[in-house]
Backbone as CSV, one residue per row, in Angstrom:
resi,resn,N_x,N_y,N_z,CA_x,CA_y,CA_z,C_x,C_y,C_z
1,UNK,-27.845,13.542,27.127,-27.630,12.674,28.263,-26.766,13.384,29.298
2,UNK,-25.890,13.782,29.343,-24.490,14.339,29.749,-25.506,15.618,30.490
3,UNK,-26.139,16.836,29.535,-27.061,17.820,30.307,-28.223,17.443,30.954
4,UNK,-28.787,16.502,30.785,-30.695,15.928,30.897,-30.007,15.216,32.834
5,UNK,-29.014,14.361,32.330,-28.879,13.651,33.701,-27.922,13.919,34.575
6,UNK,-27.013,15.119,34.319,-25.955,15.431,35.149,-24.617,14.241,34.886
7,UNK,-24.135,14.096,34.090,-23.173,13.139,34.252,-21.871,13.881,33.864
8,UNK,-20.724,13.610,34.657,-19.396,14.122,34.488,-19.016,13.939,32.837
9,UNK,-18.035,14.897,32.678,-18.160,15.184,31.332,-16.520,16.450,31.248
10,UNK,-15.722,15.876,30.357,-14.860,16.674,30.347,-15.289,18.274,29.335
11,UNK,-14.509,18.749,29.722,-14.432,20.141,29.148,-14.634,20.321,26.978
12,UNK,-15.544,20.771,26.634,-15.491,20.574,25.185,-15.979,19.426,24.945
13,UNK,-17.128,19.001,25.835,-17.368,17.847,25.331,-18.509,17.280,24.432
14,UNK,-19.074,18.673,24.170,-19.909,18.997,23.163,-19.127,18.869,21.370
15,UNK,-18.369,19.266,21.280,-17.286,19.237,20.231,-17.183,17.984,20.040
16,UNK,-16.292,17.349,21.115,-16.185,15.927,20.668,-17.275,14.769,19.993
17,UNK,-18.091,15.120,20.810,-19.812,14.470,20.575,-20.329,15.115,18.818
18,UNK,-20.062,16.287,18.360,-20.532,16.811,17.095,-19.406,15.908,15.961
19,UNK,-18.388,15.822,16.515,-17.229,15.452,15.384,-17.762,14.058,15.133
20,UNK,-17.552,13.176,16.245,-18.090,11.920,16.100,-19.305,11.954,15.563
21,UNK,-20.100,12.600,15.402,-21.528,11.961,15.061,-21.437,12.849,12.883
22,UNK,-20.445,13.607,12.956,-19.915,14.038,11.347,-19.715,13.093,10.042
23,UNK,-18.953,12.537,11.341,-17.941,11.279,10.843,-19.190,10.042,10.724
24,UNK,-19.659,9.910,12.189,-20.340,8.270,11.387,-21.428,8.917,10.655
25,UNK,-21.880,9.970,10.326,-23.157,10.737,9.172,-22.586,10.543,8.117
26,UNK,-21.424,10.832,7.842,-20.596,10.290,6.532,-20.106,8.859,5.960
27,UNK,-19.899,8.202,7.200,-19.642,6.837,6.903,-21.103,6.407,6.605
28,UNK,-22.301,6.382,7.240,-23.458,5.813,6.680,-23.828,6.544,5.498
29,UNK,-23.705,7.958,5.271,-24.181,8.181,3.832,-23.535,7.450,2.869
30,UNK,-21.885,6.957,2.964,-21.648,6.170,1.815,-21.621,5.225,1.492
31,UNK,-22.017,4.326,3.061,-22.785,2.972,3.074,-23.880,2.955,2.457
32,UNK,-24.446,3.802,2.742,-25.798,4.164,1.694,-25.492,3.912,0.171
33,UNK,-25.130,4.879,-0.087,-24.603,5.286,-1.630,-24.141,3.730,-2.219
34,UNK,-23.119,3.243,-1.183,-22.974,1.774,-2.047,-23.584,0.518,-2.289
35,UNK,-24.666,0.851,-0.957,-25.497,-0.036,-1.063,-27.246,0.440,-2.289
36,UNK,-27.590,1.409,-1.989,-28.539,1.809,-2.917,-27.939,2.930,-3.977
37,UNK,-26.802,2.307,-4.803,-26.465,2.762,-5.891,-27.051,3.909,-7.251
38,UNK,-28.039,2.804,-7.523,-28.692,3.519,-8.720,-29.977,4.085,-8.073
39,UNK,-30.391,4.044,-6.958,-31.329,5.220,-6.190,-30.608,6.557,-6.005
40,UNK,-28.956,6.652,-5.864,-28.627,7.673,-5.308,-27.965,8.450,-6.689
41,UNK,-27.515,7.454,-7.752,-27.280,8.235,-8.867,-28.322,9.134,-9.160
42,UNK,-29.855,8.455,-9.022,-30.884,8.643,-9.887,-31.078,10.287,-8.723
43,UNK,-31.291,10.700,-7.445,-31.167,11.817,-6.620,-30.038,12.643,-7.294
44,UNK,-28.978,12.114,-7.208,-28.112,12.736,-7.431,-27.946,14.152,-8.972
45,UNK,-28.919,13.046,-10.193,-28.836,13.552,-10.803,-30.147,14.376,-10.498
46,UNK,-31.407,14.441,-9.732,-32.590,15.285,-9.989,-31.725,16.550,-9.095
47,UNK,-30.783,16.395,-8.139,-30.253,17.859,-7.703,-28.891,18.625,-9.013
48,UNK,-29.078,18.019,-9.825,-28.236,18.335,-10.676,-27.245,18.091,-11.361
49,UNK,-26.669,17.457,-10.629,-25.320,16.787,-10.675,-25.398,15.617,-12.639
50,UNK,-23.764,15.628,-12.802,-23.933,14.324,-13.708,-23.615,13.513,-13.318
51,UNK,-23.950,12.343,-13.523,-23.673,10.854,-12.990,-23.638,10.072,-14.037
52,UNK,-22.263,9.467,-13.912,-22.268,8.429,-15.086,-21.762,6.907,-14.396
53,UNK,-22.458,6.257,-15.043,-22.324,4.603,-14.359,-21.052,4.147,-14.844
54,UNK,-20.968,3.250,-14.192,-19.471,2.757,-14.043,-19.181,1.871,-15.406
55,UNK,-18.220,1.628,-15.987,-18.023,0.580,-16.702,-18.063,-0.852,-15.940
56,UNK,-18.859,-1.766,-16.745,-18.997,-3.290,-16.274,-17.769,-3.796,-15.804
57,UNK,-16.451,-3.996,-16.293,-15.228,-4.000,-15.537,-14.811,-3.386,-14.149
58,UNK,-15.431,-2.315,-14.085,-15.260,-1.398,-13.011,-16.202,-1.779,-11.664
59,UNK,-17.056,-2.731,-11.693,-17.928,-2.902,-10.798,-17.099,-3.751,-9.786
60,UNK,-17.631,-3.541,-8.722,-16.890,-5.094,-8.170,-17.371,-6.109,-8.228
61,UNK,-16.746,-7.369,-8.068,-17.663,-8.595,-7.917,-18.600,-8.775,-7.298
62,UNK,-19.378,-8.302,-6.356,-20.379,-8.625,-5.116,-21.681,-8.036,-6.351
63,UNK,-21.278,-6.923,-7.062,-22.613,-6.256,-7.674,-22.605,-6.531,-8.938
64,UNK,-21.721,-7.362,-9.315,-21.802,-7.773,-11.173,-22.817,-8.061,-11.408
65,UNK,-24.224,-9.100,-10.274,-25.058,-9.223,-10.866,-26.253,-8.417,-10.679
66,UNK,-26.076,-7.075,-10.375,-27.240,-6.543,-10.044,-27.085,-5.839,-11.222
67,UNK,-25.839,-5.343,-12.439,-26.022,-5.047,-13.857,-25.768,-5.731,-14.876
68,UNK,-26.320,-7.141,-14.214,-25.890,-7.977,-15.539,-27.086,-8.071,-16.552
69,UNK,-28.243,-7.716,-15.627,-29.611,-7.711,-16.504,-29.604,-8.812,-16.843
């Protein structure tokens, strides 16, 4: 926007624009992660990783019943 349309723009303002967009890439990946849980264990483990599920105590209340089976 800033190059395409000419709009004033402080100095480094490319930087600023990369940091911010780091940050909310990270905040939605772990919105992700908490919201599709056992999709991201289940990735997690085909790149290698171990993943071990939480103890039933350990869950919070909002998701007790998505392992209560």
């Amino acid at each position: 926007m800033v190059t395409e349309c000419g709009v004033d723009a402080l100095p480094h303002w490319e930087h600023a624009v990369h940091e911010y967009r780091k940050h909310w890439r990270r905040d939605e990946a772990a919105a992700t992660a908490r919201r599709f849980s056992a999709e991201t264990a289940t990735a997690l483990r085909g790149l290698g990783w171990q993943v071990r599920s939480p103890v039933r105590d350990d869950v919070p209340a909002p998701f007790v019943s998505l392992v209560a089976g």
